[in-house]
Backbone bond lengths (Angstrom), bond angles and torsions (degrees), N, CA, C in turn:
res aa  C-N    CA-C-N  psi(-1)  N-CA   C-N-CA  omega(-1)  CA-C   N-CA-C  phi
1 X - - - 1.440 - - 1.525 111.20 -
2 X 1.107 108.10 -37.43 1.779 118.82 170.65 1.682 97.96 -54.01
3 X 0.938 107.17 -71.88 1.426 99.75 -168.10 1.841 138.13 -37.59
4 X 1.888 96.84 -6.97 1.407 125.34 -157.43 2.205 90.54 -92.62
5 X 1.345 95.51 -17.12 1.430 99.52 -154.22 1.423 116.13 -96.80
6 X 1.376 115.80 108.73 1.769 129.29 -152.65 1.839 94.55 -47.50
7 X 1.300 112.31 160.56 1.536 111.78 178.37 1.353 98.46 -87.65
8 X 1.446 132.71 -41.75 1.470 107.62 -169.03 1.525 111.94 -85.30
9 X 1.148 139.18 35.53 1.576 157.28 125.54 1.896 98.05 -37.56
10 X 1.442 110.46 -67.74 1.472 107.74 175.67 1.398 124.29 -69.78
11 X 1.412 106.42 -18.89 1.547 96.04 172.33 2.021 114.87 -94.86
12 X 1.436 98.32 -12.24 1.633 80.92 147.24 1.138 133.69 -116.34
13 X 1.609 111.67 25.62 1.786 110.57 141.78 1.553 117.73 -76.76
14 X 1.437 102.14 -51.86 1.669 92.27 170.58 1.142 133.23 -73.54
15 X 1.535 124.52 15.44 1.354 139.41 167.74 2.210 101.67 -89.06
16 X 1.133 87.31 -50.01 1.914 96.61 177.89 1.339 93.90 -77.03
17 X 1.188 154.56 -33.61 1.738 130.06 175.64 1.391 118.41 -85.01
18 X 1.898 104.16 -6.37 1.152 100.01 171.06 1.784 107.89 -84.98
19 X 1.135 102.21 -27.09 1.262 111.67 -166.15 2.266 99.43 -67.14
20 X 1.083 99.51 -59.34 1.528 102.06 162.47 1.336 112.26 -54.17
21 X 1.277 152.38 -50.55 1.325 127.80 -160.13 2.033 90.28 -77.34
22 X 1.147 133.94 -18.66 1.536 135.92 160.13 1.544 114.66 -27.15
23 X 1.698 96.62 -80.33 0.930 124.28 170.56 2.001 121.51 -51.58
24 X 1.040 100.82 -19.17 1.409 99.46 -174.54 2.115 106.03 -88.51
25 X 0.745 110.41 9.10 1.600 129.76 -177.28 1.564 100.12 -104.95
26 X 1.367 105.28 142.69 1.663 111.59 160.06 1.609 119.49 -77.45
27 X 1.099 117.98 123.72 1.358 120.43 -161.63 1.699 110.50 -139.50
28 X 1.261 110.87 139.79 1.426 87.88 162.07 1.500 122.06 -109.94
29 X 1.327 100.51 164.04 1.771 108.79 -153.55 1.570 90.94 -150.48
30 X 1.868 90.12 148.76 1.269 106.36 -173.82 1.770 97.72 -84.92
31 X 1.229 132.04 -179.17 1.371 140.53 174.09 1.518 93.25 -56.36
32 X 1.454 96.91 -82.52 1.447 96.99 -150.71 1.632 110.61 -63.47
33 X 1.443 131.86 0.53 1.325 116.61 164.79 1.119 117.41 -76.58
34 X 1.592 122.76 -9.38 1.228 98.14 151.02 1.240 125.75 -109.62
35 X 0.892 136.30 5.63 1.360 138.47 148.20 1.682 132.89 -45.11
36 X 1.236 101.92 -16.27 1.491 147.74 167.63 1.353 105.58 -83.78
37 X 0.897 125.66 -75.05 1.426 123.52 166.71 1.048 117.51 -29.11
38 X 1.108 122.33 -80.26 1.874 141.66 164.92 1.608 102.69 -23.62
39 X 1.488 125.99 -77.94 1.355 124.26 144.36 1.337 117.16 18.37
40 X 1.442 110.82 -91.90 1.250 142.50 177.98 1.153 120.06 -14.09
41 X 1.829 92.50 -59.61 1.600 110.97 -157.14 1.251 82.08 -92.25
42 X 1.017 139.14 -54.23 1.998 130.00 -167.63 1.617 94.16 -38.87
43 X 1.057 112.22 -55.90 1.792 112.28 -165.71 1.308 118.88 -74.26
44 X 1.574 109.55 -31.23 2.016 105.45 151.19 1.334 107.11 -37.33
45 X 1.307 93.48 -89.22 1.910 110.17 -178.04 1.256 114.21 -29.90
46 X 1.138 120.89 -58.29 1.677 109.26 178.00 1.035 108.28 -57.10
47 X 1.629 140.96 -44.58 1.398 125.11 176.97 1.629 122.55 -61.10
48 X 1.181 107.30 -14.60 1.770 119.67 -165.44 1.589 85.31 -82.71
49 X 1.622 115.54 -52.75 1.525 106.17 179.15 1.835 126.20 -62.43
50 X 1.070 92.86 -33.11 1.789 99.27 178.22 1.255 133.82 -90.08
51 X 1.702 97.19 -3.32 1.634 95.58 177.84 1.764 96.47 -124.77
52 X 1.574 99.60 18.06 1.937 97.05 173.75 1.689 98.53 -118.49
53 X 1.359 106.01 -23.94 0.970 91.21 175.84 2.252 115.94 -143.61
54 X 0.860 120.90 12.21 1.666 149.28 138.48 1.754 79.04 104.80
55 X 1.368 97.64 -173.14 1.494 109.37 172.59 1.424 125.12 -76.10
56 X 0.822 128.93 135.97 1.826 123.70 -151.80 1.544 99.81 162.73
57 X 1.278 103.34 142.10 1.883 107.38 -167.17 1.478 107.51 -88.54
58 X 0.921 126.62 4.00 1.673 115.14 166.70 1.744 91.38 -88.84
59 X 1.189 120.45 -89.59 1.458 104.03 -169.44 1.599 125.36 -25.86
60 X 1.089 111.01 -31.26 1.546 128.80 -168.15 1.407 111.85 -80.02
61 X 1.392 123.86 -39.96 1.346 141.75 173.86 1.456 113.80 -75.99
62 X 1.604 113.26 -41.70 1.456 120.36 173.52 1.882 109.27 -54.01
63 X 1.100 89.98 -62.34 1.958 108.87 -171.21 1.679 90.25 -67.05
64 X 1.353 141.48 -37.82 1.661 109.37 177.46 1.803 107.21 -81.93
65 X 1.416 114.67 -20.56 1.388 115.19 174.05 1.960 106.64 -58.77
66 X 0.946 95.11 -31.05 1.616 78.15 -168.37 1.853 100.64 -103.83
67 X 1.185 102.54 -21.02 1.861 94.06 157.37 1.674 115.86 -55.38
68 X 1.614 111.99 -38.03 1.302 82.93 176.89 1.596 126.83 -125.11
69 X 1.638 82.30 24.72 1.826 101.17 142.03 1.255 134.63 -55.07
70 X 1.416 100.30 -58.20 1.675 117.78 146.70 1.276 146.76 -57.70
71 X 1.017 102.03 -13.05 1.723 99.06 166.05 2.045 103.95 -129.15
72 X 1.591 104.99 13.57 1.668 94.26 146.90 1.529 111.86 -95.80
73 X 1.319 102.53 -43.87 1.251 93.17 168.42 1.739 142.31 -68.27
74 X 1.357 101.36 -33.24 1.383 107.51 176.75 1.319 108.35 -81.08
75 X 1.169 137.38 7.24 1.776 143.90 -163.48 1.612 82.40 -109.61
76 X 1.306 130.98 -20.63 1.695 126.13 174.88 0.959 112.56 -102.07
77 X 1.499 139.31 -22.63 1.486 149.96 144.64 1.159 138.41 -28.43
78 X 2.217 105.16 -73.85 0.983 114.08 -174.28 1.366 116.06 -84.51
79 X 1.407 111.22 -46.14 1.163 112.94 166.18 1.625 112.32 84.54
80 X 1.964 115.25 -162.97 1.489 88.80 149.30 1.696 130.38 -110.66
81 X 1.074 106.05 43.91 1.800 128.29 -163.93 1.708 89.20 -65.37
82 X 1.268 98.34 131.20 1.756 115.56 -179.62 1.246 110.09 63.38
83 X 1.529 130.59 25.21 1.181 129.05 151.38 1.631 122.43 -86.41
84 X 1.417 108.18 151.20 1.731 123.01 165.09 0.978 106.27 -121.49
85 X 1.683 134.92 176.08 1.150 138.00 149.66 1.380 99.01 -111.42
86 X 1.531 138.00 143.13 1.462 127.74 -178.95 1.843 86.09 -161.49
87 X 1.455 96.92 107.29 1.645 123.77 -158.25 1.143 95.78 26.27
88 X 1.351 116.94 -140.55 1.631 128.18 -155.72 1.715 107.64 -78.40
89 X 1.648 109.73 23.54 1.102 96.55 -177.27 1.163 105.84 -125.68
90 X 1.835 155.39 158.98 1.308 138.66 166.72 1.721 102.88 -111.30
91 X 1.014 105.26 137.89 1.655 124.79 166.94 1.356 103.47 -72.71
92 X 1.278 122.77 124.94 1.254 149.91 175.21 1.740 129.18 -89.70
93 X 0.757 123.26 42.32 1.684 115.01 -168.00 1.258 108.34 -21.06
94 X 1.483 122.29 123.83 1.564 141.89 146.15 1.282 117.17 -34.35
95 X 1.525 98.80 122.96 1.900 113.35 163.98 1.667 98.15 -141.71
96 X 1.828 63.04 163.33 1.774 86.01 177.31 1.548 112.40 -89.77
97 X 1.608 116.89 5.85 1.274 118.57 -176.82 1.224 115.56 -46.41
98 X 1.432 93.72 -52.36 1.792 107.78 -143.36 1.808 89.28 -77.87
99 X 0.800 143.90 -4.75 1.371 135.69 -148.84 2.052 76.40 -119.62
100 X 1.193 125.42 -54.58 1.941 119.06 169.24 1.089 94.80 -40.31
101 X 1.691 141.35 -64.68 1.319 149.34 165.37 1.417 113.12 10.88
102 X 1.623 86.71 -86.31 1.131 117.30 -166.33 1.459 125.26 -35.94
103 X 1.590 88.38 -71.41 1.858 120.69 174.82 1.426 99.24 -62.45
104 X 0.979 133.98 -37.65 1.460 124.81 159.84 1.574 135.69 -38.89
105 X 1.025 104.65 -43.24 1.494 120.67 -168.83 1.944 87.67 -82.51
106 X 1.762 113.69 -56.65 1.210 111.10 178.52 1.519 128.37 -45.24
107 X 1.062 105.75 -29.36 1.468 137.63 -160.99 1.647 95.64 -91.23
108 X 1.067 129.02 -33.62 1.466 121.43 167.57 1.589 125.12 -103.44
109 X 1.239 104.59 -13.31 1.374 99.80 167.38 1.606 127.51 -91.75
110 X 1.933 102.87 -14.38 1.527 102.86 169.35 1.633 108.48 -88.82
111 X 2.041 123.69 -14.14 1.726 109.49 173.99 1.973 86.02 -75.05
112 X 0.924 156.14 -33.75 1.222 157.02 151.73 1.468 120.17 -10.76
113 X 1.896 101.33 -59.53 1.478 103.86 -171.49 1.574 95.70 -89.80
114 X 1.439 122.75 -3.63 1.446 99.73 -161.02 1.947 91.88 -109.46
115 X 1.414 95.65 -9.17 1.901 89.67 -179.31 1.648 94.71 -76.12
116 X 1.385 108.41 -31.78 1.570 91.69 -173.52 2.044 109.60 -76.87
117 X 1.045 86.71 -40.37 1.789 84.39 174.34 1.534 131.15 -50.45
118 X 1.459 98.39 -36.66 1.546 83.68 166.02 1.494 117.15 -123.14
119 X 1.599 102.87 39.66 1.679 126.81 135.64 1.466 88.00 88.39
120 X 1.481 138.48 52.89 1.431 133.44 176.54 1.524 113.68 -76.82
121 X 1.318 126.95 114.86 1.441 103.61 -179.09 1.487 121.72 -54.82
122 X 1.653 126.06 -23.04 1.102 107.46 -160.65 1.402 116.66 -65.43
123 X 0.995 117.89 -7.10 1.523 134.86 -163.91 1.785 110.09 -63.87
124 X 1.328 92.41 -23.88 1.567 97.81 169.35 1.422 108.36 -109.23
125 X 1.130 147.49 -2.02 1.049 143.21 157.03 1.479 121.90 -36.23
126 X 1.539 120.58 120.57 1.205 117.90 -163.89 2.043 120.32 -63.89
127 X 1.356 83.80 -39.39 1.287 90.20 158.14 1.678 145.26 -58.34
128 X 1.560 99.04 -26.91 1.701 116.54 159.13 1.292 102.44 -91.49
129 X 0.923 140.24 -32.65 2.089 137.69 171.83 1.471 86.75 -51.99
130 X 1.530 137.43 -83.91 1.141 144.42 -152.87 1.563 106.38 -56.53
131 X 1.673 126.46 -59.01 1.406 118.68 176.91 1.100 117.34 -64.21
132 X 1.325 145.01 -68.07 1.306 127.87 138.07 1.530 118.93 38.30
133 X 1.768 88.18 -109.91 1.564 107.35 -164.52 1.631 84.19 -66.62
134 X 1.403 153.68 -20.69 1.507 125.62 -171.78 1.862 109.96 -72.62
135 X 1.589 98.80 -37.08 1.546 111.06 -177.36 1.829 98.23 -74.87
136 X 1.046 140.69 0.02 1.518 130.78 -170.62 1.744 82.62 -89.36
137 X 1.606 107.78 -49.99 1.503 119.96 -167.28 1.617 118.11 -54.32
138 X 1.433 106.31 -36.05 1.732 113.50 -178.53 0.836 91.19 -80.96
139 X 1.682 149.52 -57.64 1.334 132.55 -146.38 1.867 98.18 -67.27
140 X 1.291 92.17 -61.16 2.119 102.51 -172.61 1.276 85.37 -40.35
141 X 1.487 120.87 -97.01 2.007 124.00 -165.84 1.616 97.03 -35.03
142 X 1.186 147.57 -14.41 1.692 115.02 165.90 1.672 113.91 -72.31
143 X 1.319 105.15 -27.27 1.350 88.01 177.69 1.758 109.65 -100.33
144 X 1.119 126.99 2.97 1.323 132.78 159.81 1.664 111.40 -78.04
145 X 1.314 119.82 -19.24 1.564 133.79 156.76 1.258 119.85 -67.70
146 X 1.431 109.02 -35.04 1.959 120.40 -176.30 1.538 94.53 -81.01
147 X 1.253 108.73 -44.39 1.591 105.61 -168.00 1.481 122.98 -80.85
148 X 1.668 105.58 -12.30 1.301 113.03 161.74 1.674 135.86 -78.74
149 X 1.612 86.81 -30.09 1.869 110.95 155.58 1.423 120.73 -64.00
150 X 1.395 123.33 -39.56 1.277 93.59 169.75 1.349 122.98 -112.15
151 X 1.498 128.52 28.60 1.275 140.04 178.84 2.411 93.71 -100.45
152 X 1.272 91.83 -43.80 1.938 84.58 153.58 1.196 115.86 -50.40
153 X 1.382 111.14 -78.33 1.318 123.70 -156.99 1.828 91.54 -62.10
154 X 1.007 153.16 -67.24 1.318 142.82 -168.43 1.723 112.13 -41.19
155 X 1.323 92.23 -39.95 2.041 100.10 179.74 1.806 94.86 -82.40
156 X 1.003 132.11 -24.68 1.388 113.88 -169.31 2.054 102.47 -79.86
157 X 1.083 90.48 -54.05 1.484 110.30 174.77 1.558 122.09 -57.27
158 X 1.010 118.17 -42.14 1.777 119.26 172.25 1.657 123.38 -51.21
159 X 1.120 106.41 118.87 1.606 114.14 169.59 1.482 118.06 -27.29
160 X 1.153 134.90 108.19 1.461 132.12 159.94 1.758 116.52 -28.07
């Protein structure tokens, strides 16, 4: 069954764990790179939802329900905890979140490609369409939550 499974599948997991072990360092970062980021991941996820399960308003409604699950809730979470401002740039404290994130999102869109490959019905099950595309939505909106925390915190904090 391994053998069925394209190679660059692994080179964009080890492109996203590279991208998390990045992110897992204190760094400083302009706003909008991560906001870009966030970006990013919205537009993974939306593809993980539309090509597992096509365009159609239950998937579509699930994955924006839990985007802004995630950033009501994570906007009370993250907050600006482990932020600086240091000139036009903010210091970020390192986690290992974003890198769970990451492999997360990967991690559901290949049991995704592989329930459909060897033709599982549940895969259309409205109830796996809906969890699914809702978990594609929390993971993307957490980092559209991080990137909304420190694009605040950068405008709250900046010199007049």
């Amino acid at each position: 069954m391994i053998s069925h499974i394209p190679v660059w599948v692994f080179f964009i997991l080890f492109g996203l764990m590279a991208l998390g072990y990045r992110l897992s360092r204190t760094r400083l970062v302009r706003p909008g790179a991560v906001a870009m980021i966030a970006f990013a991941m919205l537009a993974y996820s939306l593809y993980g939802v539309t090509s597992a399960f096509g365009v159609d308003a239950l998937p579509l409604a699930a994955w924006a329900g839990g985007i802004a699950a995630a950033i009501v809730l994570g906007s009370q979470v993250i907050g600006s905890r482990g932020l600086s401002l240091e000139g036009e740039r903010v210091r970020v404290a390192g986690s290992w979140w974003p890198m769970a994130l990451l492999v997360a999102i990967f991690a559901v869109k290949f049991a995704l490609g592989l329930a459909r490959g060897v033709g599982s019905p549940v895969i259309e099950a409205a109830w796996c369409v809906g969890a699914a595309s809702g978990v594609f939505g929390l993971i993307s909106g957490s980092f559209a939550a991080r990137a909304l925390a420190v694009h605040r915190f950068a405008d709250a904090t900046r010199p007049a």
